[in-house]
C-alpha positions in Angstrom: -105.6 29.8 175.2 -106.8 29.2 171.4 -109.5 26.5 172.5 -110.6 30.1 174.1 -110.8 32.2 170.9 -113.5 31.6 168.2 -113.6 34.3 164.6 -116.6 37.0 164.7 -116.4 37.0 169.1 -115.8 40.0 170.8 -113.1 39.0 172.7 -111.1 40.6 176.2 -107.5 40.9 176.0 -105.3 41.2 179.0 -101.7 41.9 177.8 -98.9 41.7 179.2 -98.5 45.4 179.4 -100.9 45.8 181.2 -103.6 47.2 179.0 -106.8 45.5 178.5 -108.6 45.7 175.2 -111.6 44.2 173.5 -111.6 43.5 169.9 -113.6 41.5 167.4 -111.6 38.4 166.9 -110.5 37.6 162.5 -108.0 34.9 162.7 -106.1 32.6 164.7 -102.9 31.5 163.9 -100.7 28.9 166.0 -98.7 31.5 167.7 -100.7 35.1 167.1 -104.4 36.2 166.8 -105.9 38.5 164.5 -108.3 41.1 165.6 -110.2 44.2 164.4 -112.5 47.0 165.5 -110.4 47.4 168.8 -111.0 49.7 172.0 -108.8 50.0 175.3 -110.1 49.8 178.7 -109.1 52.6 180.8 -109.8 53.8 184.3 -110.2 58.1 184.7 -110.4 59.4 187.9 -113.6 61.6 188.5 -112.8 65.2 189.7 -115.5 65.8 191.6 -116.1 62.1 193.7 -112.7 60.9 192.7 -113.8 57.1 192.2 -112.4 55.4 188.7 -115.0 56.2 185.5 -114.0 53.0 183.5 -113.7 54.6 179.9 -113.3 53.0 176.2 -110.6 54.5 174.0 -109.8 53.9 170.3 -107.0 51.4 170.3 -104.4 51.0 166.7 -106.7 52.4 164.9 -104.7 54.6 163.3 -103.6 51.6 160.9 -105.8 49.9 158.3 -103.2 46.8 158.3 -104.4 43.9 160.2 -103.8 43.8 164.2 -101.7 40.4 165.2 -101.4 39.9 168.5 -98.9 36.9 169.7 -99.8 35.1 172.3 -96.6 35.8 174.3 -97.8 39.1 174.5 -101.2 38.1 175.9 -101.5 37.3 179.8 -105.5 36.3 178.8 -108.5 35.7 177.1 -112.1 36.6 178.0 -115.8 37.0 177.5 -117.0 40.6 178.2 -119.7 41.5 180.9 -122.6 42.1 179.0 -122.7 46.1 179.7 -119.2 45.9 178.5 -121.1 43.8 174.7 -123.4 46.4 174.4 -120.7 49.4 174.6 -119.3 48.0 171.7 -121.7 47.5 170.0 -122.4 50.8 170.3 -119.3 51.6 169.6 -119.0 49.9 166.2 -123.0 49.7 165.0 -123.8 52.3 162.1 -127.7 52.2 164.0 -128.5 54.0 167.0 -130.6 51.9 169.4 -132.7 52.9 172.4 -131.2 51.4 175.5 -133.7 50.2 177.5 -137.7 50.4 176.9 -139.8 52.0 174.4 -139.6 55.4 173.3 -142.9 57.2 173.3 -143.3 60.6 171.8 -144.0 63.5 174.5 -143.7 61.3 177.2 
């Protein structure tokens, strides 16, 4: 599982709770991980076609002390889909980007 983890990724999270999170990775120790800037993946239900609205919610960041996770606690690693990279990005940037194209005044 470390071989899988590299400092400054975004990184996936499966735990064994069954939550899913994404977090940029700090540190990695020979039984834990350190990560920051953290958000959990959640499914909502939509009231009007009810099909799942995958959501991203704030995740220990009521804390300013450092997040280990040990690796007991994780079922896996993973790279995010690339939609998935650029919500977080979002998520975490201070700038606010167009997403797609050029923005053209009065058009």
């Amino acid at each position: 599982m470390i071989d899988k983890l590299n400092p400054g990724e975004v990184t996936v999270f499966k735990l064994i709770s069954g939550e899913e999170i994404v977090a940029t990775v700090v540190h990695i120790n020979k039984d834990s991980v350190e990560i920051e800037k953290t958000i959990a993946l959640v499914q909502q239900l939509d009231p009007q076609t009810g099909r799942p609205i995958p959501m991203i919610l704030p995740w220990g960041n009521s804390s300013k002390d450092p997040k280990r996770i040990s690796f007991n606690h994780i079922l896996y690693p993973g790279v995010p889909v690339d939609r998935l990279k650029e919500a977080y990005a979002e998520t975490f940037s201070q700038v606010i980007a167009p997403r797609q194209g050029i923005v053209v005044p009065g058009k």
